[in-house]
N, C-alpha and C positions, 0 to 999 in steps of 0.2 A: 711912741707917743702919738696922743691922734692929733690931728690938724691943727688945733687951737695951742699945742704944746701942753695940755692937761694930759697925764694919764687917763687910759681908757679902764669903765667901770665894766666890771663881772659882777656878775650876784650870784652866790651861792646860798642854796633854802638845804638846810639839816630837816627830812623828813623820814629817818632811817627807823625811829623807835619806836618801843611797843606800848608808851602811854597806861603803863600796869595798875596806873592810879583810875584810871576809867573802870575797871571791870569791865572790860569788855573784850570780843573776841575779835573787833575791828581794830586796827591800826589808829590811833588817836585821833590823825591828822585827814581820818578818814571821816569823822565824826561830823555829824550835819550841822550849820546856824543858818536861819533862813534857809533853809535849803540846800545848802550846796555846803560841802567839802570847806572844812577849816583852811585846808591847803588850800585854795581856791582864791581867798580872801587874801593873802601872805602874796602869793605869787603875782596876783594884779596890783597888788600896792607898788611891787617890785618893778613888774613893766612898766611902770607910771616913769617911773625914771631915764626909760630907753635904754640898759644895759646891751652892752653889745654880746654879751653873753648871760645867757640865763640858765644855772644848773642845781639841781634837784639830787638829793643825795638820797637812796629808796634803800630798803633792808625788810624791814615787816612790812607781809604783804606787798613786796614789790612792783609785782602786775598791778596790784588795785590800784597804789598810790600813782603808777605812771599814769594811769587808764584817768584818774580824778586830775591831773596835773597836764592832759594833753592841750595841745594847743598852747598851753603858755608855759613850756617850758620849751630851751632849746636841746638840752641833753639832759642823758641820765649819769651817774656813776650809783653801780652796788657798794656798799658796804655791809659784805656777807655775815662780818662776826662785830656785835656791838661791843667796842671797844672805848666808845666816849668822841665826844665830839672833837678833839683834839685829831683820833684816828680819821673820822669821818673825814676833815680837810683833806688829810692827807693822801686818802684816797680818791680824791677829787684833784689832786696836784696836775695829772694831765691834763685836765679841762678848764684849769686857769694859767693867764699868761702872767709871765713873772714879770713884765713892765706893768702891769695893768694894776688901778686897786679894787679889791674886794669887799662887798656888802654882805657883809653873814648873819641871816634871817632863820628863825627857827620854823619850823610849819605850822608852827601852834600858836601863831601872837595874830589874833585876826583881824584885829579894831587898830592896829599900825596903819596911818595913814602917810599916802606919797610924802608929803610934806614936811612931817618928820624924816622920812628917811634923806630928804634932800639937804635939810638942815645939818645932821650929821657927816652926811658926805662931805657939802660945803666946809663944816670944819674941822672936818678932818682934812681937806687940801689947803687950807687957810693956815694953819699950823702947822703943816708941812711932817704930821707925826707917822711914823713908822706903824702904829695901831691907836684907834680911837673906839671906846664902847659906850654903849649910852647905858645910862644909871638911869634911877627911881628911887625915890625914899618912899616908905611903904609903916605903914603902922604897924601892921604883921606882916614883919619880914620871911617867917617861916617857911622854910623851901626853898630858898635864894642864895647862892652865893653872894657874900657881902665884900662888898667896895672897901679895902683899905689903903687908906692914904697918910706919907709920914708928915712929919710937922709944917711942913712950908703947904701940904693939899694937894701936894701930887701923887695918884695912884700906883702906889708900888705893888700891889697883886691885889689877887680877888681869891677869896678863899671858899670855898664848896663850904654848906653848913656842915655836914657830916665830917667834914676834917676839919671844924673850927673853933678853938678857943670859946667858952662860956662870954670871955669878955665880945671875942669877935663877932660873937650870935647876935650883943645886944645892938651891933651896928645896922641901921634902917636903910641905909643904900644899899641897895642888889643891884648886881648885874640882872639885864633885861635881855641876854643872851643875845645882844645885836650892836654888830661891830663893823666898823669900815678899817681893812690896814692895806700896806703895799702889799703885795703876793710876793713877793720874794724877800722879803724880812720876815713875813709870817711863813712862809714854809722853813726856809733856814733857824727858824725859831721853834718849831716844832719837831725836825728832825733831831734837836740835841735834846727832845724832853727825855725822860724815863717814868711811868708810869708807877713815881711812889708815892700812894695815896692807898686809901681801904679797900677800895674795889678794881683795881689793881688797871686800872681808866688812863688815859691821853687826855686830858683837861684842855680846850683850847684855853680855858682862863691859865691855864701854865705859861701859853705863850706869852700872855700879856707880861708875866713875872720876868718870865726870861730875855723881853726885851728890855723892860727895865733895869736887870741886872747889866745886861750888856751897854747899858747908859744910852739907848734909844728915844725918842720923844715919846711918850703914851700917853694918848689923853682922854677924857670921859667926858660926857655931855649930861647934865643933870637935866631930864625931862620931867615938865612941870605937870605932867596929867599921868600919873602912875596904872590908870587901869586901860589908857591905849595899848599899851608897853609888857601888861600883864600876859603871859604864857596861860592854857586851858591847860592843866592836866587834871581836875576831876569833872565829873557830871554837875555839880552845884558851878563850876568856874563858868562852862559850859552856857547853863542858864542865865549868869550872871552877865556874862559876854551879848548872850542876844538879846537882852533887857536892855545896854549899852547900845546896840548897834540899833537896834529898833527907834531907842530914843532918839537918837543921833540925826535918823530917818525923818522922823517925826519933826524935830524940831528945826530941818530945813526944809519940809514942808512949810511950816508955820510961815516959814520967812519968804516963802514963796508965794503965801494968797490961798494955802489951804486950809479949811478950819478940821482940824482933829481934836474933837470933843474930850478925847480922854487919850492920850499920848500912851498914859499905860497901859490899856487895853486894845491897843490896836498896833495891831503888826501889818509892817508895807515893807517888802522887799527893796535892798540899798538902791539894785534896777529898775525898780519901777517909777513912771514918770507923769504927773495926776495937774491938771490942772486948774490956773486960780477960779477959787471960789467953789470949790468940789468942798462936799461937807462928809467924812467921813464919821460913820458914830461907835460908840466904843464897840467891841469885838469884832470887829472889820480886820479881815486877813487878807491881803495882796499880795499873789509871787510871781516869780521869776517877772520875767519880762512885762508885765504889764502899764497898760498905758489909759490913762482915764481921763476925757476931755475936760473942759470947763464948763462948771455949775452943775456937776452932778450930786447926786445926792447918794450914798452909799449906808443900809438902816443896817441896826443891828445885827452881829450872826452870819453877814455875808465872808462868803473864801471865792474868790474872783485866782485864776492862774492863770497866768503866759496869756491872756486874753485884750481885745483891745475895743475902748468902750468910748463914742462919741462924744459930741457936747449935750447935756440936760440929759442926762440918762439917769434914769431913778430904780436903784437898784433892794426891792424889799426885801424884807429880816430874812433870814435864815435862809438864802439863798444862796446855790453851787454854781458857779460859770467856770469851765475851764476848756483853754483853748481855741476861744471863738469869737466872734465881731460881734457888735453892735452900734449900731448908726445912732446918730442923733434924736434924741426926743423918745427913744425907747423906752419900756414899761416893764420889767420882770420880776416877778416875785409877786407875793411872799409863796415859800417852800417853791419856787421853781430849781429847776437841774438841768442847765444846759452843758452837753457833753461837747468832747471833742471836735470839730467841725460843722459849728451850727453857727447859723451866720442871720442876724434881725436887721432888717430892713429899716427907715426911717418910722417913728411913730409905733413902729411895732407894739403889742401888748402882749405878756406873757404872765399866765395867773397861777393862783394856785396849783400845785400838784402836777406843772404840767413838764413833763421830762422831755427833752429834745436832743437829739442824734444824728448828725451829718443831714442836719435840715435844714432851709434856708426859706426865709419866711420875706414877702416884698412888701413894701411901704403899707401902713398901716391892716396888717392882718393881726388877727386878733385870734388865741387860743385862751381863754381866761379860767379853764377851771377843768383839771382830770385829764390830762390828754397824755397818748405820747407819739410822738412826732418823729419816726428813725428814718432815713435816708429817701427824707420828704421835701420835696418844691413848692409853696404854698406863694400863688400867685398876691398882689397886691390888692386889699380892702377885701381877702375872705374871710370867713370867721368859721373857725372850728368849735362847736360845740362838746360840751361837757360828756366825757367818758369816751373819746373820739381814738381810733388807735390806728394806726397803720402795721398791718402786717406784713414787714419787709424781707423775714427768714422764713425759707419754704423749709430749714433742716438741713440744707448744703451751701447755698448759695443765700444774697441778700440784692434785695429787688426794691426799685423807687417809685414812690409815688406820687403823682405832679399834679398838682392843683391849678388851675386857671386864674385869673382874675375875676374876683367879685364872689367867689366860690360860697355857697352855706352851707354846712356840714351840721345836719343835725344831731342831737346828743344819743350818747350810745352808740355810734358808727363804726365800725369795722370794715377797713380799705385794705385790700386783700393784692400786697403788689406781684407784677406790676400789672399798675390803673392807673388811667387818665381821666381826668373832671374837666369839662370843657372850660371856657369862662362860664359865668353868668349862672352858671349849672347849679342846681340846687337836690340836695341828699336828705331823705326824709330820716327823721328817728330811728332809732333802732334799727338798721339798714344794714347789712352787709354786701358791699359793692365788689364783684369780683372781675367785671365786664367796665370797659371804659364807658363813662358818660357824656354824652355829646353836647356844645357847646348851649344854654339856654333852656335843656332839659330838667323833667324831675326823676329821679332816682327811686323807687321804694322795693326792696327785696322782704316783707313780712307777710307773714301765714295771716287770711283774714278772719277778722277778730267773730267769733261767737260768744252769741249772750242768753243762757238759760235761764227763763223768767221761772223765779220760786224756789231756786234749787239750794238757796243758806235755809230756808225754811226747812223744806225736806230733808237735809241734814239733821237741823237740830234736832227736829223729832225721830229718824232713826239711832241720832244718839242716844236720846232719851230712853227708846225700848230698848235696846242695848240694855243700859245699866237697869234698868227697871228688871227684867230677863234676870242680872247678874244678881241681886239683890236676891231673887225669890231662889233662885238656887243654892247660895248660901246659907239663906235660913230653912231649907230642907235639910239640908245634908249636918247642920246641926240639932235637929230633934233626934232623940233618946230612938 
């Protein structure tokens, strides 16, 4: 018993199957929402609760499912040959302690929240029962084993549909395939099963029969929001789930001081953390870890990742940010791309077309239109002109190029790393700089300009005998 004289909790996650309803050639629990792993979403509801033990039952795909399930789980157990979830426990019998009770979660229920599961544990120690599961009444029940209970409403089995009476189909309570019991009434319950059913399976809903039989307490928790509780096994369930989790997103936003203009159009990662008064507008995508200060303003079209964005950041339509800073009071977009480790200064502005790469741009520098900016220093109040590139790959290696303070980079430039621009320095049009420029200097690397007085004239009239020439030799070579 642990210290408070409670039984100590284990949670065991069923992630062993192959999910055949997906069409797919990934493991189910493998299958993305938001980003990440089904399993992913199952396993952190679980920590929520501090189980002193955390174990993951793997079969299909193995490797993959541990490798999606690192970090939050504490062990593994194989279950080589899919014999039904029933088996699965059993295989898992060393890695739970027989004082201890067990939380049994399948890997596919994603939108389960802590709180739920803590309601169920709660009473199932409150009622003192040998195994507790939590039910759902469901319009279409199809798929579910259903909840039967005899006259008084106590749960005497759960019947698989595929083994159930026409009557029994038309019951709406399912089992939600998640259960709290002692471990050592549930394995000694499991040991006396025999696998007579159609698919010749270990049913852990047998146990629940067999303890019953044995005049054990078994009880059920009827949960009032049937699609937290809902299992993914097709691609429609799939979409449906991240339409749920989204919303869910969204409308604790709301309650936060965010405005999201269109709840259904815009998706924000469960991690991500945005604040008040930030106005997101519909088609607005946010993952993984991203963090958005207050008063920003987020237009149409934007997909921001793992990226972290100050207070009054105005971020225009159809703009890419993934994994990179932005300060306070910055400017990007519209059609901007800032790549993986680019980082904008205060005031920054970033404009059209302009693509940036392991750049870091200081307090108000300005690139507004055509640029791309790869493993570039761009000191504070320069401005890069229109069609500006830095050349940072020589074909082997990749080379930086660092801007001073006050820098002016005229349009069409070509910075050939690695170069350095002094402060103050100024680069004429069309320029290609391959030599460092010195702090207050002007830059200009172009051919000087010639101007032939007359020569569109001279043109037109040698085009003209041309064709005049063409003409008469045609109508030669057509006479008789």
């Amino acid at each position: 018993m642990s210290p408070q004289g409670r039984a100590p909790l284990d949670v065991l996650v069923l992630a062993a199957g192959r999910g055949t309803r997906m069409r797919s050639r990934r493991a189910k629990v493998l299958h993305d929402m938001a980003g990440r792993p089904l399993l992913q979403y199952v396993l952190e509801a679980a920590r929520a609760l501090r189980p002193e033990r955390l174990t993951v039952v793997v079969g299909h795909q193995a490797r993959a499912v541990r490798a999606a399930a690192d970090g939050l789980a504490d062990r593994f157990v194989l279950q080589d040959e899919p014999r039904g979830t029933g088996h699965a426990v059993l295989r898992a019998a060393r890695a739970l302690r027989r004082e201890a009770d067990v939380l049994i979660l399948s890997g596919d229920v994603p939108l389960v929240r802590p709180r739920t599961l803590r309601a169920l544990v709660a009473h199932h120690r409150r009622q003192g029962a040998a195994l507790t599961v939590l039910t759902a009444e469901l319009e279409r029940p199809a798929g579910y084993g259903r909840i039967v209970r005899d006259g008084d409403g106590r749960v005497c089995t759960i019947v698989e549909e595929r083994d159930a009476t026409p009557e029994q189909r038309a019951i709406r309570e399912v089992n939600t395939g998640i259960y709290v019991a002692r471990v050592a009434a549930l394995l000694g319950a499991l040991r006396r099963l025999k696998p007579d059913n159609r698919q010749g399976e270990y049913y852990l809903t047998d146990a629940l029969h067999e303890l019953a039989r044995q005049g054990a307490l078994v009880c059920a928790v009827r949960h009032d929001d049937p699609e937290e509780v809902q299992g993914v096994n097709t691609r429609a369930e799939l979409a449906q789930a991240a339409r749920r989790l989204y919303a869910r997103k969204a409308e604790s936003l709301q309650n936060e001081g965010v405005t999201v203009l269109d709840p259904g159009r815009t998706w924000v990662d469960p991690r991500a953390r945005i604040g008040r008064d930030t106005i997101l507008y519909p088609g607005v995508i946010l993952e993984g870890a991203t963090v958005l200060g207050e008063g920003c303003v987020i237009y149409p079209g934007v997909r921001i990742v793992d990226s972290v964005l100050g207070k009054g950041v105005v971020v225009r339509d159809h703009t890419l940010i993934a994994q990179s800073r932005i300060a306070d009071g910055a400017r990007v977009g519209p059609f901007a791309h800032l790549r993986p480790g680019s980082e904008l200064g205060r005031e920054v502005h970033i404009g059209n077309f302009v693509e940036l790469k392991m750049a870091r741009l200081g307090r108000g520098a300005k690139a507004n239109h055509l640029a791309y900016l790869g493993d570039a220093e761009v000191g504070a109040g320069s401005n890069i002109g229109a069609g500006t590139i830095t050349c940072n790959y020589d074909g082997k290696r990749k080379h930086r190029t660092v801007l001073g303070r006050r820098v002016f980079i005229g349009s069409d430039t070509q910075l050939v790393a690695p170069v350095r621009v002094g402060d103050g320095a100024y680069v004429g049009a069309g320029s290609t700089v391959t030599q460092d420029v010195p702090a207050g200097a002007l830059a200009l690397s172009r051919s000087p300009q010639v101007n032939i007085r007359g020569w569109v004239a001279r043109r037109k009239r040698k085009r003209a005998r041309r064709a005049a020439s063409s003409r008469t030799s045609r109508a030669a070579k057509s006479k008789p």
